[in-house]
FIBAKOL-96589 format. One record per residue (C-alpha): x, y, z. Coordinates in steps of 0.05 Angstrom, whole numbers. Example, Ala and Ser with C-alpha at 12.3 -4.5 7.8 and 13.67 -1.06 7.14 Angstrom:
# residues 2
NODE | 246 | -90 | 156
NODE | 273 | -21 | 143
END
This chain:
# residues 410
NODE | -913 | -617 | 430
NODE | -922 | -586 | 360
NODE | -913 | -520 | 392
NODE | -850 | -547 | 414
NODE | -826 | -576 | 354
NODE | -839 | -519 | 323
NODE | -795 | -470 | 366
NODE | -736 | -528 | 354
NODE | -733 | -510 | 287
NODE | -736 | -438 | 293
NODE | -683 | -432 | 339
NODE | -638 | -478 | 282
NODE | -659 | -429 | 235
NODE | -642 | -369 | 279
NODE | -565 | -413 | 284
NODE | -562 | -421 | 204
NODE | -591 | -332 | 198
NODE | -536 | -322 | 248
NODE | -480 | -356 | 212
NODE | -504 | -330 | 141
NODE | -505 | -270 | 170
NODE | -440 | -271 | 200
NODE | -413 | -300 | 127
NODE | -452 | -241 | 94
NODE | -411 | -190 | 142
NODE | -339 | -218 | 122
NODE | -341 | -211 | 58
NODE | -369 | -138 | 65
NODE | -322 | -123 | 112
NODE | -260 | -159 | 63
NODE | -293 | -124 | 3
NODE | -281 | -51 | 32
NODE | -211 | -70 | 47
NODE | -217 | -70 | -25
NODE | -169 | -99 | -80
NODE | -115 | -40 | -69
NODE | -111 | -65 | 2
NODE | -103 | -130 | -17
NODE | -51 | -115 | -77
NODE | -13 | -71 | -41
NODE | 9 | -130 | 1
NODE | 13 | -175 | -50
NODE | 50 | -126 | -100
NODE | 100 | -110 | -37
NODE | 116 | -189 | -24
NODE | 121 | -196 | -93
NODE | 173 | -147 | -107
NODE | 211 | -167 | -40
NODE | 214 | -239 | -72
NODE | 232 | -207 | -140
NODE | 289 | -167 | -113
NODE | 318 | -218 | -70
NODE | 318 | -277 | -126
NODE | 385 | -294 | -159
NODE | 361 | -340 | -211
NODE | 344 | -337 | -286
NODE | 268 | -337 | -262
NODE | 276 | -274 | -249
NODE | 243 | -255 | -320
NODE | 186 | -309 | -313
NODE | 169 | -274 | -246
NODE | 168 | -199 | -265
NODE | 127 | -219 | -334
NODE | 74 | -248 | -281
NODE | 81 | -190 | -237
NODE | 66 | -145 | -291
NODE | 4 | -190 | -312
NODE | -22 | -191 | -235
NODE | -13 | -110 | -235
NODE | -61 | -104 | -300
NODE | -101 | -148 | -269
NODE | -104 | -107 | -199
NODE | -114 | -39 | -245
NODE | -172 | -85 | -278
NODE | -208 | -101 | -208
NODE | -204 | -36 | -182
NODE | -239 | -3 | -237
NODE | -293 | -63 | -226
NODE | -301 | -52 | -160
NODE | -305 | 29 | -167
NODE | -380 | 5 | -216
NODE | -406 | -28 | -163
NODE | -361 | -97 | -131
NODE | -396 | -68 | -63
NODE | -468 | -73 | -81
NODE | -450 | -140 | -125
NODE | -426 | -178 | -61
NODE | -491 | -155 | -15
NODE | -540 | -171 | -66
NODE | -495 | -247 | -70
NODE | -490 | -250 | -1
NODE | -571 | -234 | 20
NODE | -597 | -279 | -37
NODE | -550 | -328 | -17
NODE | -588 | -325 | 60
NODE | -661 | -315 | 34
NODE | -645 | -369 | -13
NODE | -624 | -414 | 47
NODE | -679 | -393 | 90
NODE | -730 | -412 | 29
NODE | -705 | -491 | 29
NODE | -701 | -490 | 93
NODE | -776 | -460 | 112
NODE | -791 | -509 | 56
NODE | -779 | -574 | 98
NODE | -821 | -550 | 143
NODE | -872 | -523 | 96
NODE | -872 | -571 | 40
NODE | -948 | -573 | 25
NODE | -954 | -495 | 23
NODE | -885 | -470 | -16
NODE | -910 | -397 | -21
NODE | -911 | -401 | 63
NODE | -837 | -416 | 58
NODE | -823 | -356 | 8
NODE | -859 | -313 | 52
NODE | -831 | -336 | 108
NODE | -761 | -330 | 91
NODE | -773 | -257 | 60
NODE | -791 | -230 | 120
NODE | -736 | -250 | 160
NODE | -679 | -234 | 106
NODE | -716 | -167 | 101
NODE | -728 | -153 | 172
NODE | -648 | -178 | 185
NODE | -627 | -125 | 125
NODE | -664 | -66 | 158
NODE | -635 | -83 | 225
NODE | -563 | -97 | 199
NODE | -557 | -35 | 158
NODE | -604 | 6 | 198
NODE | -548 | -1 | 252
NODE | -489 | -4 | 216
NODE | -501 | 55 | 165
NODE | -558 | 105 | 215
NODE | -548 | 96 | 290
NODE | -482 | 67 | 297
NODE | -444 | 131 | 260
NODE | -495 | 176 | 283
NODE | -497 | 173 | 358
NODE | -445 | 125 | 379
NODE | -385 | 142 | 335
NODE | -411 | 223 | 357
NODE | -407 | 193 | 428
NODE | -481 | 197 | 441
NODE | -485 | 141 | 475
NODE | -544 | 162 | 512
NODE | -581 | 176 | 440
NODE | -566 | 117 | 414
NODE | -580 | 62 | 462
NODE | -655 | 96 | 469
NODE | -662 | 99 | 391
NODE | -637 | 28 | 392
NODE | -684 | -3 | 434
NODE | -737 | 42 | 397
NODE | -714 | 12 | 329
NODE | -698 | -59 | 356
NODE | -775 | -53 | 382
NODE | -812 | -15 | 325
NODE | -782 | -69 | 269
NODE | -809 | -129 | 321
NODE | -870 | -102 | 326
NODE | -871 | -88 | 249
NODE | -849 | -159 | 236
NODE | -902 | -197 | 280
NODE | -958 | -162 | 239
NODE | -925 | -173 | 173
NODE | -931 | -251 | 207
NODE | -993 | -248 | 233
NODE | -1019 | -231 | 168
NODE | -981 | -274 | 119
NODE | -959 | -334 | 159
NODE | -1026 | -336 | 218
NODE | -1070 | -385 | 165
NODE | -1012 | -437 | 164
NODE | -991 | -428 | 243
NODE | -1046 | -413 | 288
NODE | -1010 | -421 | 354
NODE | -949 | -393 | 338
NODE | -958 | -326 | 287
NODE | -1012 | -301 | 347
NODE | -1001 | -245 | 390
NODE | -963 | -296 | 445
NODE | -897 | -295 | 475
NODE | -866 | -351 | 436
NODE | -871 | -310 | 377
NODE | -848 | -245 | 406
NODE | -784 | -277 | 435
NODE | -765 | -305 | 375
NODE | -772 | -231 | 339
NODE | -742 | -204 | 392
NODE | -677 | -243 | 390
NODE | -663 | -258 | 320
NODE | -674 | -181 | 296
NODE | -635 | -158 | 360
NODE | -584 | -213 | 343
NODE | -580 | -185 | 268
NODE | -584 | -114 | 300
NODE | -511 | -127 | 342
NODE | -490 | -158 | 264
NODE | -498 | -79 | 245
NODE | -450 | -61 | 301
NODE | -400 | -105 | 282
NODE | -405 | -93 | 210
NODE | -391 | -18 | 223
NODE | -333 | -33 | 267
NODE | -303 | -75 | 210
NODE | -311 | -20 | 166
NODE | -286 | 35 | 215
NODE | -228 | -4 | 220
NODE | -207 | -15 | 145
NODE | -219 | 56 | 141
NODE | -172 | 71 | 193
NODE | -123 | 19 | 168
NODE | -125 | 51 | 99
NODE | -119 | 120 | 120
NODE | -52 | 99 | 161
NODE | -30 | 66 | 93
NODE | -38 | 136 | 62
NODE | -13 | 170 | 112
NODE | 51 | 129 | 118
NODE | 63 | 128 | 44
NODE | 60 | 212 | 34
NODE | 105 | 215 | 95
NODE | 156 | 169 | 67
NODE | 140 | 210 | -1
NODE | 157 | 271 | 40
NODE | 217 | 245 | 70
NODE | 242 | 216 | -4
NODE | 229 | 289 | -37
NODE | 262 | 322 | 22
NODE | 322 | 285 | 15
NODE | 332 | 292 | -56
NODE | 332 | 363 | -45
NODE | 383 | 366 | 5
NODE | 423 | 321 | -56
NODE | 416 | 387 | -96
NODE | 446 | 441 | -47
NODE | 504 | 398 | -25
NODE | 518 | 389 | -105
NODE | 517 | 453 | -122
NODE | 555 | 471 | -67
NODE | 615 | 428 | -94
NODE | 603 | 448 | -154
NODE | 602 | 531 | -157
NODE | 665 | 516 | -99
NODE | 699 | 487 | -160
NODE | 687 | 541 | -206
NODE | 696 | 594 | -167
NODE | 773 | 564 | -164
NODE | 771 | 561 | -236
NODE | 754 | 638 | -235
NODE | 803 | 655 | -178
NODE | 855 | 635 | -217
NODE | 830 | 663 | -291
NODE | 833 | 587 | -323
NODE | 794 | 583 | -391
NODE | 764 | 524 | -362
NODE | 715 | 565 | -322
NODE | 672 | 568 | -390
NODE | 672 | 501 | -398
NODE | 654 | 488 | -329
NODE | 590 | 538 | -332
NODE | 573 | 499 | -390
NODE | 571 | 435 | -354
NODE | 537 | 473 | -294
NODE | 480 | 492 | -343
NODE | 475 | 416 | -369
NODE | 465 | 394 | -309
NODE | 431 | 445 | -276
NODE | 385 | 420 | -334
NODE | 375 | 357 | -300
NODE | 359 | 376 | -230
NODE | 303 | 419 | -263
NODE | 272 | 370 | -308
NODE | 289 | 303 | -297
NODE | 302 | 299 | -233
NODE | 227 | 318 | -212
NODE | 213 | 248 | -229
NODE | 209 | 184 | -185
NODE | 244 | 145 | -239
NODE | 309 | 170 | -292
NODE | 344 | 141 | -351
NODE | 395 | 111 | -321
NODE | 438 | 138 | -381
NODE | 422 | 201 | -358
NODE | 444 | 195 | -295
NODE | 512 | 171 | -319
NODE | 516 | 236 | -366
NODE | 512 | 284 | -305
NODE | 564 | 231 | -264
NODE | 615 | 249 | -324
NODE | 600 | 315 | -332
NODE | 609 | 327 | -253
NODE | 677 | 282 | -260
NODE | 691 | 332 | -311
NODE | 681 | 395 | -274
NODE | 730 | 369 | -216
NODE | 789 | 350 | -266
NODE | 787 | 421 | -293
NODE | 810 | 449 | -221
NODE | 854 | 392 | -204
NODE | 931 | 406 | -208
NODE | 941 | 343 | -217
NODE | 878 | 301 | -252
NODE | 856 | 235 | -213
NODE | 866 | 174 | -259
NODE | 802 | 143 | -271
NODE | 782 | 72 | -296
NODE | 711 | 73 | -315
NODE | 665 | 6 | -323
NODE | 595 | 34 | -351
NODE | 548 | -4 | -374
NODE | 508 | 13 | -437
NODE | 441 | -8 | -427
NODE | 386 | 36 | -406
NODE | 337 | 25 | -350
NODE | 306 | 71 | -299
NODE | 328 | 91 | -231
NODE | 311 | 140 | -179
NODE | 352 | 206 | -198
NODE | 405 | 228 | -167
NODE | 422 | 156 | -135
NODE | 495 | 145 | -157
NODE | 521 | 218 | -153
NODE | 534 | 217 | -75
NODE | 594 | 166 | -88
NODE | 629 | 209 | -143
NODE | 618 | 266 | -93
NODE | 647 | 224 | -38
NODE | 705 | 211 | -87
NODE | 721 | 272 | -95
NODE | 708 | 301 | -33
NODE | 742 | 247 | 5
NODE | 789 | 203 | -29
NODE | 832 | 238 | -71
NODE | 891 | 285 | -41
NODE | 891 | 346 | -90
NODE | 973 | 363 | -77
NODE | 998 | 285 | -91
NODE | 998 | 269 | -173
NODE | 986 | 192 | -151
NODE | 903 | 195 | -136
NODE | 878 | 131 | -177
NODE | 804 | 114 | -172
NODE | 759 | 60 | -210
NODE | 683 | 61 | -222
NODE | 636 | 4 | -248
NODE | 563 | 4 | -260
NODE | 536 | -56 | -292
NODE | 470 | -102 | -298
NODE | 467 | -168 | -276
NODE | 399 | -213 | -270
NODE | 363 | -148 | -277
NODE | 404 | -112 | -209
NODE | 449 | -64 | -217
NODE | 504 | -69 | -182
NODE | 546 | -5 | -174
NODE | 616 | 18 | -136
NODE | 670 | 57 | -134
NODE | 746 | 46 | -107
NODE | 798 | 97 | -82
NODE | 866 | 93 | -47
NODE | 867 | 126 | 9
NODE | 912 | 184 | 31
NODE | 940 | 184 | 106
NODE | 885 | 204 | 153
NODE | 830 | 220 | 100
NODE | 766 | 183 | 122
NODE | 712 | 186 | 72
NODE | 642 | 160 | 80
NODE | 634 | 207 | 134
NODE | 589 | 265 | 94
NODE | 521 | 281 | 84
NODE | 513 | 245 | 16
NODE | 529 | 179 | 34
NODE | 476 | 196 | 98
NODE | 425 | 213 | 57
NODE | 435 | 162 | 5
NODE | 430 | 103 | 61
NODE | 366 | 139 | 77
NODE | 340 | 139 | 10
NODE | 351 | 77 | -3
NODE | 314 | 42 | 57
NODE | 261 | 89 | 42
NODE | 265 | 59 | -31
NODE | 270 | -9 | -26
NODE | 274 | -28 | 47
NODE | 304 | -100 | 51
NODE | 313 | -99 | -25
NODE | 380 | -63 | -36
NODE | 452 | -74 | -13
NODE | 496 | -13 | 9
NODE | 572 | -26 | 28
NODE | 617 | 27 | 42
NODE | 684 | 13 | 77
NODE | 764 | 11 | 82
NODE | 810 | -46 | 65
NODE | 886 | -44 | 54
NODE | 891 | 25 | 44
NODE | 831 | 25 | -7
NODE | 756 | 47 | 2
NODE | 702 | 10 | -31
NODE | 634 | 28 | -38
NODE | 583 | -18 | -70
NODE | 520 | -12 | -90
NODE | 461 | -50 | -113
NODE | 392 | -45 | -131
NODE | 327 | -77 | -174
NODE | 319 | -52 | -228
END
């Protein structure tokens, strides 16, 4: 009966080394997710929630958004020293620890027989885990040996059994007679708590295998929408130019002393394209400069100048270059009839609860339907690309006007 008794508690302590164990693996497996998995998805809801709020907590929230990013840029660094080995050594003492009180109740007039006791396991579930998880699992099964590994498994599985019962027979035989001998009871128990921790391995590495995967189709997605963002800002810059040299070429054609002036401009904001322009983010004031200078060179060839009523805003923030350039093109391209003296066209840009909120209005001329280029295309495209549910983009025809509104965070 004491033999019994004493395989009841054993297989409760193989339940309690299972669950441990299995605790032990999660946070592993959450840890190499890592923070920058984990703020990535926090940083993305919390901008979604930033750019879609309409109140005057709108500071409040981006003051703790800014606090949670130094905070992120904190953790990462932490976890870069050594977060990973931190949270195994937590999560193994935590399980030998365990194992001690428990081996204790058992054990309570020979304590040291508890410490050994629960040492040998913890170690003998360590080898097996990370044995597994970091030698024969990537290997000979993620090589598709499969052959390989389930023979170097069972040699494994069996040469750590074999290594534990001595470690047992020696240590722990004094204290259990019956059951640290060379007997089956013994050997079973080996047999399925290491194999148990063994299959723990497995898992573990198929945790792993897929964050990695997960984080390597984060990458991936965010160069490709990178790629797509970079090749649409250079299409911007051909299409400009186009318009642009069309317009002084006219200017040439017909020997106006405006040509000069409109190279000059050119050169300003050829200027821009080269320098500023490379960057993810502009002065917004900047971006307004090469909107009046490209109003500018289109008056210069215009019989008959467009009257415009322009709402800027002073302040300064920063915005993705070339953003608001596609509607003056539009404008221009679109909505203004260059033989009629009556072309009348408005534009406003201004901040409100930190969104900036940007359109233009022309009246339209018989059958001219604007809207239809390239730049408004590739601007819709940018912008989902920018700020997917986070922007609003209007563009469209009423009582002989056309309105296009814009707006963004910011």
């Amino acid at each position: 009966m004491a033999e019994t008794g004493f395989w009841v508690l054993d297989e409760w302590s193989f339940i309690f080394d299972g669950s441990a164990a299995a605790f032990f693996i999660s946070l592993h497996v959450i840890q190499r997710a890592g923070p920058r998995a984990g703020n990535t998805g926090v940083m993305r809801s919390a901008e979604a929630t930033l750019s879609s709020n309409q109140t005057g907590n709108r500071s409040k929230m981006r003051q703790v958004l800014v606090i949670y990013q130094h905070l992120a840029c904190m953790t990462g660094r932490f976890t870069s020293r050594g977060l990973t080995l931190l949270l195994q050594v937590i999560a193994w003492l935590c399980l030998i620890l365990f194992l001690v009180f428990y081996s204790a109740n058992k054990w309570s007039e020979e304590p040291r027989y508890a410490i050994f006791s629960a040492l040998i396991a913890g170690v003998s579930y360590m080898i097996a885990v990370y044995g597994n998880a970091n030698f024969l699992w990537p290997r000979f099964f993620a090589a598709r040996k499969t052959g390989l590994y389930v023979l170097f498994s069972v040699l494994f599985v069996g040469a750590l059994v074999v290594l534990r019962m001595i470690t047992e027979n020696i240590l722990l035989m004094p204290l259990h007679h019956a059951f640290y001998d060379w007997n089956i009871s013994h050997f079973s128990l080996s047999v399925i708590t290491v194999s148990v921790a063994y299959l723990f391995g497995a898992f573990l590495r198929m945790g792993i295998s897929y964050v990695n995967l997960s984080r390597e189709q984060e990458e991936l997605k965010r160069r490709q929408v990178s790629a797509e963002l970079a090749l649409l800002k250079q299409q911007v810059q051909p299409h400009f130019l186009f318009n642009t040299l069309n317009n002084i070429y006219s200017l040439a054609h017909a020997k106006s002393d405006n040509a000069t002036v409109a190279i000059d401009k050119l050169a300003a904001i050829m200027r821009y394209f080269t320098e500023d322009a490379l960057h993810d983010r502009v002065s917004l004031q900047a971006e307004v400069n090469v909107i009046r200078d490209y109003i500018l060179l289109e008056q210069l060839r215009m019989l008959h100048p467009v009257s415009i009523g322009m709402e800027i805003t002073t302040e300064d923030r920063q915005v993705p270059p070339m953003l608001l350039m596609p509607f003056i093109e539009n404008l221009f391209k679109h909505g203004v009839d260059k033989l009629r003296d009556d072309n009348h066209a408005t534009i406003s840009l201004i901040l409100r609860n930190d969104r900036l909120i940007y359109s233009v209005q022309n009246k339209l001329h018989g059958e001219i339907q604007p809207g239809t280029g390239v730049g408004l295309s590739n601007l819709e495209k940018r912008l989902h690309l920018l700020y997917k549910a986070g922007y609003r983009f209007q563009a469209s025809a009423i009582n002989g006007f056309f309105h296009a509104t814009l707006e963004i965070p910011v």
